[in-house]
Backbone bond lengths (Angstrom), bond angles and torsions (degrees), N, CA, C in turn:
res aa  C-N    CA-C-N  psi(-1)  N-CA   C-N-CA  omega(-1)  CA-C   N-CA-C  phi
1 X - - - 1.441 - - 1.531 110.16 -
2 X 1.260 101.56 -50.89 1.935 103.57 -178.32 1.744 98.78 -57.32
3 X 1.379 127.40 -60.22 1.058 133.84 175.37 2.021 104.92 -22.11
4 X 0.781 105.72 -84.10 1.668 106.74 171.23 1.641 127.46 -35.59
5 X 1.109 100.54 -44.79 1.433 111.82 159.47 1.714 108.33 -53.71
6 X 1.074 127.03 -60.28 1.505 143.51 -158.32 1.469 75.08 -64.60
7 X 1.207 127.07 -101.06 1.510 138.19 -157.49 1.007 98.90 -49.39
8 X 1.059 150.75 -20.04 1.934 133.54 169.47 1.565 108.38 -80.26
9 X 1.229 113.45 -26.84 1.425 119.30 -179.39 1.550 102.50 -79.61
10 X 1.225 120.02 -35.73 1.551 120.39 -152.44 1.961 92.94 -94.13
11 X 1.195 105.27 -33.34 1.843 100.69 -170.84 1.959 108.75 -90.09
12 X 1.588 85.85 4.60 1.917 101.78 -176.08 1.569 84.86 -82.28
13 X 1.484 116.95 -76.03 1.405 119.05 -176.66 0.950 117.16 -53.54
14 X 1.774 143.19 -37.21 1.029 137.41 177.89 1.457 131.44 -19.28
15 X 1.470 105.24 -57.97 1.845 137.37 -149.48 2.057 77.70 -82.35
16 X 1.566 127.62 -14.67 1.819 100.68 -154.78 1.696 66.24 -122.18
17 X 1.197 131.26 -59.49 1.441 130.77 -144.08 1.109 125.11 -75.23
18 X 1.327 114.92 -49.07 1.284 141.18 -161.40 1.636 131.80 73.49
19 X 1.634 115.35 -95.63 1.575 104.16 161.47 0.972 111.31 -68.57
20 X 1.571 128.73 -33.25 1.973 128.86 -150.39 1.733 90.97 -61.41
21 X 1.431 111.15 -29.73 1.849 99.22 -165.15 1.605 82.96 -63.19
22 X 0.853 158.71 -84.81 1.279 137.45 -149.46 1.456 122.14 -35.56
23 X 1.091 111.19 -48.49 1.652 108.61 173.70 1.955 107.39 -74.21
24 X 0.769 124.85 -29.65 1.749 136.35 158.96 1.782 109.17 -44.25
25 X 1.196 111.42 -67.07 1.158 126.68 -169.74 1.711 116.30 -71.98
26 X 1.262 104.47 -8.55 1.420 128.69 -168.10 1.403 119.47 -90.73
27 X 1.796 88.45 -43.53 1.279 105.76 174.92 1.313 131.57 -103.12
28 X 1.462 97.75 -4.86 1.692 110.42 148.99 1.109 132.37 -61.82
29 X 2.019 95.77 -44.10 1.887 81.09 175.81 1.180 114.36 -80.33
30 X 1.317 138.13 -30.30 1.421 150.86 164.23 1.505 94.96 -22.33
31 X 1.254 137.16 -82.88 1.475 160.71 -164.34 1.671 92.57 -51.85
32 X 1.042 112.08 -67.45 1.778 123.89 -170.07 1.748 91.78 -57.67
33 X 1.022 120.32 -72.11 1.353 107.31 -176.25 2.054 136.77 -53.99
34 X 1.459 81.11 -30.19 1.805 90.98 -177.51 1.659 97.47 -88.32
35 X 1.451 121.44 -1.15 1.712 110.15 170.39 1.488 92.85 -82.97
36 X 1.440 127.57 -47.14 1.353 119.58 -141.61 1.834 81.74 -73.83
37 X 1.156 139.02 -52.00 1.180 145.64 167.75 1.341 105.26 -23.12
38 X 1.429 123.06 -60.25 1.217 116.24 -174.01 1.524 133.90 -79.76
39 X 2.066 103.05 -35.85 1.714 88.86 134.96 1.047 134.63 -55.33
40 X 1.279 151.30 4.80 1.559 127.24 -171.93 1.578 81.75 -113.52
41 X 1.359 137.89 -44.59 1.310 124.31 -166.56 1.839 96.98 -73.67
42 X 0.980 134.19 -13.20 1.711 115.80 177.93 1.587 92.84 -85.96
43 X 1.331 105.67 -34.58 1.560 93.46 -161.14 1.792 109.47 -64.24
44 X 1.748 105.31 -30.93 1.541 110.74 167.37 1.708 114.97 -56.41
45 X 1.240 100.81 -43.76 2.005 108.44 -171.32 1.690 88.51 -56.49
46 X 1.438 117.92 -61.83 1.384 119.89 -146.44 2.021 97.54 -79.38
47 X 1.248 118.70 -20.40 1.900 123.08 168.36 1.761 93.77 -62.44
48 X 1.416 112.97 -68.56 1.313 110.09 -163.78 1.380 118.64 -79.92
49 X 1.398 132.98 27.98 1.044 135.59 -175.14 1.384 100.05 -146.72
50 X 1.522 135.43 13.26 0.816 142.33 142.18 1.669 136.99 -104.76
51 X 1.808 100.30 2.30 1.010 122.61 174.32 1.332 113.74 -119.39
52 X 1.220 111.60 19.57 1.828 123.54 -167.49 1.271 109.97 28.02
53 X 1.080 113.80 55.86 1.800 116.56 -177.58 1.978 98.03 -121.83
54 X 1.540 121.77 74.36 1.040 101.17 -168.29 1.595 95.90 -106.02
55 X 1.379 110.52 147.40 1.351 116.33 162.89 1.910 135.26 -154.78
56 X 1.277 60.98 31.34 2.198 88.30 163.05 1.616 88.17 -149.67
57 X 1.324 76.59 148.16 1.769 95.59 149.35 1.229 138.68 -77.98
58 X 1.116 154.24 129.89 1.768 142.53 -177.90 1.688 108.50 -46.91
59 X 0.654 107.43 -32.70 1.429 106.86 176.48 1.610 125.68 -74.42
60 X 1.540 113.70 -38.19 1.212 124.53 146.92 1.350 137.88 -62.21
61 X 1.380 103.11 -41.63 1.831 113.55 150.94 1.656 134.07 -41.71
62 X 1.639 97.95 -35.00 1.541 104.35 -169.69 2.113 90.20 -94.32
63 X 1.529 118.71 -32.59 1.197 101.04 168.70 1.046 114.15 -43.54
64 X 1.332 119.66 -75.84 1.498 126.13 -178.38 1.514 120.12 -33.84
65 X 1.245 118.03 -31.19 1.444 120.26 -165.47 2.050 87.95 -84.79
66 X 1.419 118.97 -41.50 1.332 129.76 -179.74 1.771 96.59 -37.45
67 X 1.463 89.79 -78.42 1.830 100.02 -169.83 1.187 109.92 -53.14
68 X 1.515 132.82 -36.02 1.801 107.08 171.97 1.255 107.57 -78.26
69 X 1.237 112.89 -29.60 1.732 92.96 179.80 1.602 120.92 -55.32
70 X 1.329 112.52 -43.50 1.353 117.11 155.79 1.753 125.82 -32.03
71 X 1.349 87.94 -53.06 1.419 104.35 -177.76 1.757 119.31 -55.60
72 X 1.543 95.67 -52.14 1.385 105.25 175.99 2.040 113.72 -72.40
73 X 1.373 102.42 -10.87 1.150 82.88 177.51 1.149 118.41 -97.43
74 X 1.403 131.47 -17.91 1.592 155.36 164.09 1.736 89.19 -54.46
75 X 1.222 116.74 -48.98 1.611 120.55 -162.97 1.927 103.14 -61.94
76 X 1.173 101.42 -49.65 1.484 105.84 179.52 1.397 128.00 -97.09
77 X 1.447 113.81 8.64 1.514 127.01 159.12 1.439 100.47 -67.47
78 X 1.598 109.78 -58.79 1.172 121.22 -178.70 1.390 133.57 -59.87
79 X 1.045 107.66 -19.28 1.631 119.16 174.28 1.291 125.12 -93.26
80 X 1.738 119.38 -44.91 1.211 130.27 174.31 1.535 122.38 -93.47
81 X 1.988 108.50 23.53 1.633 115.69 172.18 1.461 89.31 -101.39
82 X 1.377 136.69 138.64 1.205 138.46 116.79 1.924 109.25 129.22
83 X 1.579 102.64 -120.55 1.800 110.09 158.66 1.336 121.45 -34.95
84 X 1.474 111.95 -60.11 1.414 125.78 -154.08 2.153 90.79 -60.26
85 X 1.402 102.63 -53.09 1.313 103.94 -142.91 1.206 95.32 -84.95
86 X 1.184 125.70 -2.77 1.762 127.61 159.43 1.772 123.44 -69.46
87 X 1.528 93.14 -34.36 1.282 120.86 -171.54 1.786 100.53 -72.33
88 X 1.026 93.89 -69.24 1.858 101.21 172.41 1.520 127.62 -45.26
89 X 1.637 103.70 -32.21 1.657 102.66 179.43 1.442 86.89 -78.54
90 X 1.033 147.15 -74.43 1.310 162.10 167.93 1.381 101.82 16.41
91 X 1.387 110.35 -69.56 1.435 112.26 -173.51 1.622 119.09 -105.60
92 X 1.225 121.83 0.78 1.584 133.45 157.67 1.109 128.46 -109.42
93 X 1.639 126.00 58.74 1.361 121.47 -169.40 1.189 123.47 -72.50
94 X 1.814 105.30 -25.98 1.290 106.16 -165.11 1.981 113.51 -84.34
95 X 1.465 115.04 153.18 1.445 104.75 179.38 1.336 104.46 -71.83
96 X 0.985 115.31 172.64 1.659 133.05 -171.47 1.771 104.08 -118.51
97 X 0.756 139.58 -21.59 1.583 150.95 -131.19 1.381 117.78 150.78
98 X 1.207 90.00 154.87 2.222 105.47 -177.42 1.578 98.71 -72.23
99 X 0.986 114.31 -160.90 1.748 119.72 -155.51 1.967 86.96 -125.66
100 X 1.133 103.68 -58.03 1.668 95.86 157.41 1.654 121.60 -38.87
101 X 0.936 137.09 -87.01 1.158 126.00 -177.19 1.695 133.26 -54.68
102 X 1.857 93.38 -23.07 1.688 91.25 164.77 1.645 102.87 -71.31
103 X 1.495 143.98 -51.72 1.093 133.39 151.89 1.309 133.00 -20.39
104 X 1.396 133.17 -35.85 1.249 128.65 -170.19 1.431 101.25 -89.53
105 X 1.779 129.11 -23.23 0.967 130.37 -179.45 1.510 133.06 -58.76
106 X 1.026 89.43 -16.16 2.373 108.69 170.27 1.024 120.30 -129.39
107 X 1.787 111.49 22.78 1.191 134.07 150.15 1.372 124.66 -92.06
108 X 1.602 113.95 -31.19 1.098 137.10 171.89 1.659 109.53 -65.61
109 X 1.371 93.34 -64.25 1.570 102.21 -164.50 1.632 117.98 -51.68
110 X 2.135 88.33 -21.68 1.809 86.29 173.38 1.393 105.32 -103.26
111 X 0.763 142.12 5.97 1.600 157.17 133.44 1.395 100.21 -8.86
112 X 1.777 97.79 -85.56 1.563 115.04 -178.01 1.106 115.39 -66.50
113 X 1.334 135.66 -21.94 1.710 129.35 -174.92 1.509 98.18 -77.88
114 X 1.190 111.31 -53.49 1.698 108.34 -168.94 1.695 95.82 -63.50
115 X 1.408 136.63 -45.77 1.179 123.74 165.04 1.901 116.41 -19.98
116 X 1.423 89.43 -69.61 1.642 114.57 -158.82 2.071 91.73 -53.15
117 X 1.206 100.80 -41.14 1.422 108.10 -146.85 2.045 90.09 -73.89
118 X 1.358 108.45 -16.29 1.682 107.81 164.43 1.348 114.40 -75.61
119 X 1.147 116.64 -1.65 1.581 102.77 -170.34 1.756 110.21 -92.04
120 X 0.849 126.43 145.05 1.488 123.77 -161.93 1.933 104.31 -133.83
């Protein structure tokens, strides 16, 4: 699914940018992925802190959230440089969605995290 996203974003910029859609498209999924990351980790802070079941600290939580984010972004440097991302236009040409709404989608997701992340 992210895959489609990436290549609709990356063959949108393509046709105006040229290389830059690669760094565009890069940092979309980067962005799209570390929101959905970051809703699910508020939505955990704001479950277990509404169930007084705590067993990290917030401060240890957001490390953790630090190092995968790292992780995932090392993860998709690596995936979407070279073979892979030849391979993918290859077989997903068509867009999936407007460029607006793939945008609003890791706008949303931090929408709801910063929501979640008020709840006490």
């Amino acid at each position: 699914m992210l895959d489609r996203y990436y290549i609709s974003v990356f063959n949108h910029y393509k046709k105006r940018l040229g290389k830059r859609s690669l760094k565009i498209a890069l940092f979309y999924i980067n962005l799209l992925e570390l929101s959905i990351l970051l809703a699910l980790v508020s939505f955990f802070m704001a479950f277990t802190s509404q169930m007084r079941f705590f067993t990290l600290s917030s401060t240890k939580l957001w490390a953790i959230y630090g190092l995968i984010a790292l992780f995932v972004i090392f993860k998709n440097w690596m995936r979407y440089n070279g073979k892979k991302r030849t391979i993918l236009n290859a077989q997903l040409k068509a867009n999936i969605a407007s460029i607006y709404m793939l945008w609003l989608l890791p706008i949303g997701c931090l929408i709801i995290a910063f929501a979640l992340l008020q709840v006490k």
